[in-house]
C-alpha positions as CSV (number, residue, x, y, z in Angstrom):
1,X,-22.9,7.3,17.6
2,X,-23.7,9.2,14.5
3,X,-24.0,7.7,11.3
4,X,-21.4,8.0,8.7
5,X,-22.1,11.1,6.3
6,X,-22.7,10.3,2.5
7,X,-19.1,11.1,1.2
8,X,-17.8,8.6,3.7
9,X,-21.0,5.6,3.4
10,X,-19.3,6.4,-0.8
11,X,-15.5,6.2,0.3
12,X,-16.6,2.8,2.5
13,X,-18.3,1.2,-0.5
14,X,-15.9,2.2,-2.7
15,X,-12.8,0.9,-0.9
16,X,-15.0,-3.0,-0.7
17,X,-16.1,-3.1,-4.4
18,X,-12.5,-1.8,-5.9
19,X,-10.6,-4.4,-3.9
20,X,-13.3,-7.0,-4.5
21,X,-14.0,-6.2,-8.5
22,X,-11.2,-3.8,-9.7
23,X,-11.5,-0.2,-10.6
24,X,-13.3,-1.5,-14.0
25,X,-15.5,-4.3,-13.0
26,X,-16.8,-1.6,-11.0
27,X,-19.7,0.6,-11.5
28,X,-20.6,3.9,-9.5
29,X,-24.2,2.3,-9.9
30,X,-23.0,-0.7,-7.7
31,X,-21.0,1.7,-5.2
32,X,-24.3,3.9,-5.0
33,X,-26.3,1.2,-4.1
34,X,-24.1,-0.4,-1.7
35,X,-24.0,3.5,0.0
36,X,-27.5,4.1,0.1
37,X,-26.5,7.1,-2.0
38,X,-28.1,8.5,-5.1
39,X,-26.1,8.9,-8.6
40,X,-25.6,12.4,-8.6
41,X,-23.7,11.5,-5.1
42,X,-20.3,10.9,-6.6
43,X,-20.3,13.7,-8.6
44,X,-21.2,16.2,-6.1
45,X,-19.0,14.7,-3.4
46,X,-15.6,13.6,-5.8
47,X,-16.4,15.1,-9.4
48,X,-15.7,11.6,-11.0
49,X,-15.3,8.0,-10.5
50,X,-11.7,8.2,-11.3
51,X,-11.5,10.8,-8.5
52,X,-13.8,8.5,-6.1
53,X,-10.6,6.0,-6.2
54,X,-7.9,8.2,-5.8
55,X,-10.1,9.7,-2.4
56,X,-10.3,5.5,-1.7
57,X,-6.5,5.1,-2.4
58,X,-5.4,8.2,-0.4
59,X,-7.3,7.4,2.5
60,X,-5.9,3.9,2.7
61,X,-2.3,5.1,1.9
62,X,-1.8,8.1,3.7
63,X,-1.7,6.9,7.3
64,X,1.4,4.1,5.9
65,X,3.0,7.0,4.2
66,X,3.5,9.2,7.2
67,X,4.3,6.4,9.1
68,X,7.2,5.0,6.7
69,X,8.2,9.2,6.8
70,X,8.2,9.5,10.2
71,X,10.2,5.8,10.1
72,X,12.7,7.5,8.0
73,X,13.1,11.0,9.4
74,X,13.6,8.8,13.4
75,X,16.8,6.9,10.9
76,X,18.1,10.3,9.6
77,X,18.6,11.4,12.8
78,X,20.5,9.5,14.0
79,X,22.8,8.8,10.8
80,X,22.9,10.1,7.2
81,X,23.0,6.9,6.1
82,X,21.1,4.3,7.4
83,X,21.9,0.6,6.4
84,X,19.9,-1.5,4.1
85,X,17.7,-3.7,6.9
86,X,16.7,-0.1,8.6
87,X,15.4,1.3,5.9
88,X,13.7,-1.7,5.1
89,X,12.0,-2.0,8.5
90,X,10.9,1.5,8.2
91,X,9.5,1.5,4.0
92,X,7.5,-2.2,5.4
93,X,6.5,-2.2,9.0
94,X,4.3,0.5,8.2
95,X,2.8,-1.8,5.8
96,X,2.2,-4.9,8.0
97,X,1.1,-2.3,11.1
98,X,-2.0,-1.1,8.6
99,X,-3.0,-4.6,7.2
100,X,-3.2,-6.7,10.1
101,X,-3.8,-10.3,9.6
102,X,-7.3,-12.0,11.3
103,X,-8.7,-7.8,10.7
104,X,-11.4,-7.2,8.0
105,X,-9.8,-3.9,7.4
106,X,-6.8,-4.9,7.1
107,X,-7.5,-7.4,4.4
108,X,-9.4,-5.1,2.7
109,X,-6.2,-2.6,2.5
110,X,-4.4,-5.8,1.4
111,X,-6.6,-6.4,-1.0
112,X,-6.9,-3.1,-2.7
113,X,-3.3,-2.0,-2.9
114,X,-2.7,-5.3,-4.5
115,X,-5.2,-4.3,-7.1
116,X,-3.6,-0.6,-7.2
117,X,-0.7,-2.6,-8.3
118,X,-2.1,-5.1,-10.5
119,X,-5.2,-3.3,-11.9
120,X,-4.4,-2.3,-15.7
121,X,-6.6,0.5,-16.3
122,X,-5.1,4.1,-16.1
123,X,-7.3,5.7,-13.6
124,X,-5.4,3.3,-11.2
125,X,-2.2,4.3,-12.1
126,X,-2.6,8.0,-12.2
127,X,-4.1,8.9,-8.7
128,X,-1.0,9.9,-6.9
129,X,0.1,13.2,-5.8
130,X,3.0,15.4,-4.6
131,X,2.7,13.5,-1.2
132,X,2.9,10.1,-2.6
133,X,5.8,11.6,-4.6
134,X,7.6,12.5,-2.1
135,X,7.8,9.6,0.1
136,X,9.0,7.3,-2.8
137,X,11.6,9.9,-4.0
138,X,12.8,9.9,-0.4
139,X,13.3,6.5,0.0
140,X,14.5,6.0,-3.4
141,X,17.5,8.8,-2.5
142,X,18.2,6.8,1.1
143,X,18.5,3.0,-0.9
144,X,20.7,4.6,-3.4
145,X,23.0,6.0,-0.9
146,X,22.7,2.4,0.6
147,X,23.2,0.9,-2.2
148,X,25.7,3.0,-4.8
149,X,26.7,-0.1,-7.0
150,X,23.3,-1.0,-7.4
151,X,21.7,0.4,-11.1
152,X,18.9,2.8,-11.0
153,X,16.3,0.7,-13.0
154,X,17.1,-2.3,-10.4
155,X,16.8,-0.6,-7.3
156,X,13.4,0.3,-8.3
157,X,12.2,-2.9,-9.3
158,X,13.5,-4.4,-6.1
159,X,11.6,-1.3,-4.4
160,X,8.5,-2.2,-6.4
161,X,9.3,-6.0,-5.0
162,X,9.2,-4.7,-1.4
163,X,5.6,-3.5,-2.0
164,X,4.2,-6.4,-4.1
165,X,5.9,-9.2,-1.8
166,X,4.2,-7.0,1.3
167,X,0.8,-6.5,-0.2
168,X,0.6,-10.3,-1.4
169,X,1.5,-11.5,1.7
170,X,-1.3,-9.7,3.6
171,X,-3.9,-10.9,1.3
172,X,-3.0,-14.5,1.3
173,X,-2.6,-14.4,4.7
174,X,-6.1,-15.1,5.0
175,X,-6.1,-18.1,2.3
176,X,-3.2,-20.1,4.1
177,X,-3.2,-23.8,3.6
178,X,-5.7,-25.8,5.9
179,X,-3.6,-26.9,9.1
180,X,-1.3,-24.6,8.7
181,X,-1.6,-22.2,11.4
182,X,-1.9,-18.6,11.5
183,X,1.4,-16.4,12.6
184,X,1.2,-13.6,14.6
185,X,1.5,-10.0,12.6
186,X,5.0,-9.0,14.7
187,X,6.3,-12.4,13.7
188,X,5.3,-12.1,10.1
189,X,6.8,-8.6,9.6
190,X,10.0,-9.5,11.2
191,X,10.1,-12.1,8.5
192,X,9.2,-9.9,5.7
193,X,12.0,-7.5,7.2
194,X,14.7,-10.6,6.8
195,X,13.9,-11.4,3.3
196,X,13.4,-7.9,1.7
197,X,16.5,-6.5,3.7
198,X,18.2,-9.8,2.0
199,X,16.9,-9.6,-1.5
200,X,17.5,-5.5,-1.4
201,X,20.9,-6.4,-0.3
202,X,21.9,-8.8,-3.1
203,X,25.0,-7.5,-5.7
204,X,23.6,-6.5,-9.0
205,X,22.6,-8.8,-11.3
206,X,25.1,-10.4,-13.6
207,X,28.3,-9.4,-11.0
């Protein structure tokens, strides 16, 4: 098998050091060095190292946005408005089918959305696109059909909730109390599913 070509040896150490240390905590020294790559490396292959994480971020992203699309295109389908736990199933199972439990690579997408969600500096915050856009705004459009009484500024903290409480859940997956034993991705999402669908479900506040 050939070896991995520089841009992708920077991608994989990227994608390790900003989930492990944050986008400021790390250097492009350190992710040169864990690349094998020179300096001038990430500014020939990505132009900066704001741009090095939003390549990272895409490439983690991208497959569970087309899958949460595709989730919602199979819903529209068949109805133009799909109830609350079916859009819910399609915007998370993506999520837990990319960051499977007891897999390195799944904890390591665990690890970095949280800190795309967490991580203060703006670089993190400014890497999305048209594509990322997109699927949010279509899913925003479907809940709000779902859920017409529900405020604007609610639904998408409770839309921000379904990511956080998704993303949290993978990472501490792998820090679970001693004797308690580890549960099975399907059954995990399925419980994810219950209590999102639940919480997205709830009246507004203060009725």
């Amino acid at each position: 098998m050939a070896s991995p070509d520089t841009r992708t040896q920077l991608l994989d150490a990227a994608e390790r050091l900003f989930a492990e240390r944050g986008y400021r905590g790390t250097s492009v020294r350190a992710i040169t060095d864990l690349a094998g790559a020179n300096l001038a490396a990430v500014a020939y292959h990505f132009g900066s190292k704001a741009e090095l994480l939003a390549a990272v971020a895409r490439r983690v992203i991208e497959p569970i946005n087309a899958a949460q699309c595709a989730g919602l295109d199979r819903l529209l389908a068949r109805t133009p408005d799909p109830p609350v736990a079916e859009l819910v199933a399609a915007f998370v199972g993506p999520m837990y089918d990319e960051m499977r439990a007891g897999d390195e690579g799944g904890a390591r997408t665990s690890r970095l959305i949280v800190t795309i969600l967490s991580d203060p500096a703006e670089e993190v915050r400014s890497w999305t696109g048209p594509a990322e856009d997109a699927v949010r705004d279509r899913y925003l459009e479907a809940f709000t059909r779902a859920l017409p009484d529900l405020p604007p500024q609610e639904l998408w903290f409770r839309i921000r909730g379904m990511l956080a409480v998704t993303a949290v859940d993978r990472v501490e997956v792998h820090n679970r109390p001693a004797g308690l034993p580890p549960v099975a991705g399907e059954a995990a999402k399925q419980w994810a599913i219950t209590f999102l669908a639940a919480a997205m479900s709830a009246p507004p506040t203060g009725t």
